[in-house]
C-alpha positions as CSV (number, residue, x, y, z in Angstrom):
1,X,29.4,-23.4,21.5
2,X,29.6,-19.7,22.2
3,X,32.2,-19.7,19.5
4,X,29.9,-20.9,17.1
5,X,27.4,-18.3,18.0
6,X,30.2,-15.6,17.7
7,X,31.0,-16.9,14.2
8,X,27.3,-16.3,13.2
9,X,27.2,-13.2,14.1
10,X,30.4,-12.4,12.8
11,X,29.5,-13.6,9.4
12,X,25.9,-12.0,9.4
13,X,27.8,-8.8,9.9
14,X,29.6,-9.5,7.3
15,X,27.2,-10.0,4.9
16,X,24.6,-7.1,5.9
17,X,28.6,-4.8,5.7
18,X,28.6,-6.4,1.9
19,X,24.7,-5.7,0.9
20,X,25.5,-1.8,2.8
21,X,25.9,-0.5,-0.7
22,X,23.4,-2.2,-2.4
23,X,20.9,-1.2,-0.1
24,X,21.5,2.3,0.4
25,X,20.7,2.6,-3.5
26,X,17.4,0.7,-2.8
27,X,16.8,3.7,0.1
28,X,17.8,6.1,-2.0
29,X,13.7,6.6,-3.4
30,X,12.7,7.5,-0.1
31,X,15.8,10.4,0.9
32,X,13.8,13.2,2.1
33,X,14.1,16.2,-0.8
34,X,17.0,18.8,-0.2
35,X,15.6,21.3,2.6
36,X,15.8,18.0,5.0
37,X,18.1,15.5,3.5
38,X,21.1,14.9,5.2
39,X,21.0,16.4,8.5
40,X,21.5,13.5,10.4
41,X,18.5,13.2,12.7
42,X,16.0,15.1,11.0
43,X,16.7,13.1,7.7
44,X,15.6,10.2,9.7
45,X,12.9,12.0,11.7
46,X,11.0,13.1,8.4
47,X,11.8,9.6,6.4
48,X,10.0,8.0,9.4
49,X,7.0,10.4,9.6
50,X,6.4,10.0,5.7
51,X,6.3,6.7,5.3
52,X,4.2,6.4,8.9
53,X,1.3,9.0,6.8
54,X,1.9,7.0,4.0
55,X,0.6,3.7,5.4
56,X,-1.8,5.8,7.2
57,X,-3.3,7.5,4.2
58,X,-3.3,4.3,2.5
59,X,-5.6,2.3,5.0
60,X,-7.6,5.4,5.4
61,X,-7.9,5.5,1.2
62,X,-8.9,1.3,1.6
63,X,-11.1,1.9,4.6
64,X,-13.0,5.1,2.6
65,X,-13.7,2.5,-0.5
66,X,-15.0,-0.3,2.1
67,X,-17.2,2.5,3.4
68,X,-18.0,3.3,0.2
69,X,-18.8,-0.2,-0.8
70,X,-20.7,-1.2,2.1
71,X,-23.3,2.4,1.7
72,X,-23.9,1.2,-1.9
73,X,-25.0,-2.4,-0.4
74,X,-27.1,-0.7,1.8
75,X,-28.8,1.5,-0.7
76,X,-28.9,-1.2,-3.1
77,X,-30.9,-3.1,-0.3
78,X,-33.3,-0.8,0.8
79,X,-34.2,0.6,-2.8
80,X,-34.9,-3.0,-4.2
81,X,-36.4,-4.8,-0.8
82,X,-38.1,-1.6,0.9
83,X,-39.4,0.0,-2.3
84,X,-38.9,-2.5,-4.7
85,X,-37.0,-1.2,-7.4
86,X,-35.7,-3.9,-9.8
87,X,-32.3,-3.4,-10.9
88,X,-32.2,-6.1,-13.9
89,X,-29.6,-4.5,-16.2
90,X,-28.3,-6.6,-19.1
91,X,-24.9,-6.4,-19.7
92,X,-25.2,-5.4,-23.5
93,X,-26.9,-2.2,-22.7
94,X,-23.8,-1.4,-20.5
95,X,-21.0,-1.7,-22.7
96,X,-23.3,-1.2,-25.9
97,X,-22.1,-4.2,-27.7
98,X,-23.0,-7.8,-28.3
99,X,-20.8,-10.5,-29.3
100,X,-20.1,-11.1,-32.7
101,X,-19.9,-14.9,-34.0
102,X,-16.4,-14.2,-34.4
């Protein structure tokens, strides 16, 4: 049995040593630029921290527009239930046109 197990790994190995090449192309979009690309450590170091600010700066962008979304709910609510502003807009005075019988 441990045989088997050591053939599994063996051949996973194998295969990750074959897709090697094929991957390093795919990392190749996110190689730090020249003043920090490859130094060993710090190459690593500064791919790790920009993609880490990158999926920070991304939830902080999708949080900002739920924010954003949720505020304009809010106002939309208190300006038509509290003071009772009616917001009826009809679509054609939006975009300006009406459909055609075509």
């Amino acid at each position: 049995m441990s045989s088997n197990v050591i053939d599994r790994i063996r051949s996973l190995f194998e295969k990750a040593a074959e897709d090697a090449d094929e991957l390093s192309q795919a990392l190749m979009v996110i190689e730090p630029a020249p003043p920090f690309g490859g130094r060993g450590m710090v190459t690593v170091l500064v791919t790790t921290a920009g993609l880490i600010s990158i999926a920070l700066l991304g939830g902080l962008g999708l949080v900002s527009m739920l924010v954003l979304l949720v505020a304009l709910g809010l106002i939309f609510m208190i300006l038509s239930k509290v003071f009772g502003i009616n917001f009826d807009v009809d679509p054609n005075e939006i975009f300006g046109f009406t459909p055609g019988p075509y």
